[in-house]
C-alpha atoms as one frame of an Amber mdcrd trajectory, in Angstrom:
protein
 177.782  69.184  10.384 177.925  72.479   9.028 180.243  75.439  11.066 178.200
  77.820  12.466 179.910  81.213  11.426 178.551  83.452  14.494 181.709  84.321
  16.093 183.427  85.122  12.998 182.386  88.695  13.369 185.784  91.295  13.939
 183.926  92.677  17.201 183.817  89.343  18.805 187.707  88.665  19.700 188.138
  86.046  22.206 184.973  83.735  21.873 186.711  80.960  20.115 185.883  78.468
  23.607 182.061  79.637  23.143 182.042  78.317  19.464 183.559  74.673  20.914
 181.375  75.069  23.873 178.170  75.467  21.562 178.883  72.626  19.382 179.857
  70.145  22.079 176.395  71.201  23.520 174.364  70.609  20.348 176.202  66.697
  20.326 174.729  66.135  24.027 171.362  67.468  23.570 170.391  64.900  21.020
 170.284  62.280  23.832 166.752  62.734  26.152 168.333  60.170  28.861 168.254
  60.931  31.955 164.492  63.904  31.602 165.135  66.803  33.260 164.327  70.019
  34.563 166.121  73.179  34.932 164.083  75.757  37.572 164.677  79.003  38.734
 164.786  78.761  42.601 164.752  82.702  42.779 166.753  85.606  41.995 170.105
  84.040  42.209 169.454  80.667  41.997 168.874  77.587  39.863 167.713  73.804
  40.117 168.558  70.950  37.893 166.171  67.898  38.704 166.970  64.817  36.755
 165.077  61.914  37.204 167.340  59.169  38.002 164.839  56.271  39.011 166.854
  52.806  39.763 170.360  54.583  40.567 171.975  54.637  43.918 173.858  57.116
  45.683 176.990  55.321  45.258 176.017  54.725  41.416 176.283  58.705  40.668
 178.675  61.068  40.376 178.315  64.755  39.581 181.482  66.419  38.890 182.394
  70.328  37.647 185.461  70.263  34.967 185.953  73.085  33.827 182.899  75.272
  33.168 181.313  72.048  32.825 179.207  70.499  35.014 178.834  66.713  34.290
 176.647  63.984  35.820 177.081  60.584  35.273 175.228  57.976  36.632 176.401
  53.579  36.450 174.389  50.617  37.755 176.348  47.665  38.432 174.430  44.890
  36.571 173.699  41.743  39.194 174.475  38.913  37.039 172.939  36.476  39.864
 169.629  36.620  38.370 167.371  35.063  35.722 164.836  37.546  34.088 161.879
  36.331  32.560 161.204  39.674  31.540 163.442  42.501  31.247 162.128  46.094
  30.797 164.276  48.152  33.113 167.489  48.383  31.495 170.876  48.854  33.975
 171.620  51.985  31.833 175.044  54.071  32.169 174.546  58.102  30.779 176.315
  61.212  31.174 174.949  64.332  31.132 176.828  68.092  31.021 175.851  71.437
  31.113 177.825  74.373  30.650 178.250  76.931  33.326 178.266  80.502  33.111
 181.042  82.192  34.691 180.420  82.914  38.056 177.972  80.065  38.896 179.024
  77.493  41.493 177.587  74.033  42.173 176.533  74.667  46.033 174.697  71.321
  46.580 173.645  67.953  45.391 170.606  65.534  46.721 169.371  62.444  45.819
 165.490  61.906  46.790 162.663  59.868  45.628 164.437  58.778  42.662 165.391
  62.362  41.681 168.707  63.994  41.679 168.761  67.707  42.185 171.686  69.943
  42.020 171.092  73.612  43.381 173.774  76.191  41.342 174.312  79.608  42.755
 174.810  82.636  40.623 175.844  85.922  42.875 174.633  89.302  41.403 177.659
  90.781  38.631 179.333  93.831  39.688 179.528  96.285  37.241 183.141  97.685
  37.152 184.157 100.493  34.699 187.811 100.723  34.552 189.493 103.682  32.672
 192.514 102.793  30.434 195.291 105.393  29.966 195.683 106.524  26.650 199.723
 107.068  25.070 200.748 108.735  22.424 202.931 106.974  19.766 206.322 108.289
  21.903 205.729 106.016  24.645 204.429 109.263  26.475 201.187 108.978  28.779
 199.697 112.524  27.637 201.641 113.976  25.585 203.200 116.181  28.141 206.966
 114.128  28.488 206.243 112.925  32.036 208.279 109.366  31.769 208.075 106.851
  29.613 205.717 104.029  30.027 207.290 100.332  30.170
């Protein structure tokens, strides 16, 4: 796999966990098990829909670790009986999506065979902050007025 060099720039400091984050994505999207959608569901709020025909509540789990939110789904295979035919396999997967800073997980539901999660993602306040500037002495303007620790 070759490195992707995007956040070897000097004006990105920091973004080291985006560069891991990115290629841990890339390794998960090559699987298309479970389909799904992703919707917006209005200004500040989105929908992932996977279709998750066969599985039972109990067989589910959808879990946030980290900024990661992961769904995995396992179907206890009944052993009790004798198929002629088998074309619905009792399939385990795990699925993960990173999240954005700020967006929360507020709900999961299981309906018809589809499992939709509903993420909320609140407006960003803008906040300017000034920083105080010191000259080489320690001093906060220049003037003498104490020494910053």
């Amino acid at each position: 796999m070759n490195r992707n060099v995007y956040f070897n720039s000097p004006f990105l400091l920091g973004f080291e966990h985006l560069e891991r984050l990115l290629e841990r994505t890339a390794k998960s999207a090559a699987d298309g098990y479970p389909p799904y959608n992703i919707e917006q569901a209005g200004d500040e709020k989105l929908k992932i829909t996977l279709a998750v025909a066969g599985f039972s509540r109990d067989e589910l789990s959808v879990t946030v670790e980290g900024r990661q939110l992961v769904i995995r789904g396992k179907q206890v295979e009944a052993n009790d009986k004798t198929f002629l035919h088998r074309g619905i396999a009792a399939r385990q997967f795990q699925r993960a999506f990173v999240l954005a800073e700020g967006i929360e997980v507020s709900g999961a539901e299981l309906e018809h065979g589809l499992l939709t999660i509903e993420l909320a993602r609140p407006a960003a306040d803008s906040v300017v902050r000034t920083i105080d500037i010191r000259t080489g002495a320690g001093r906060p303007n220049g003037k003498g007025e104490g020494v910053l620790s």
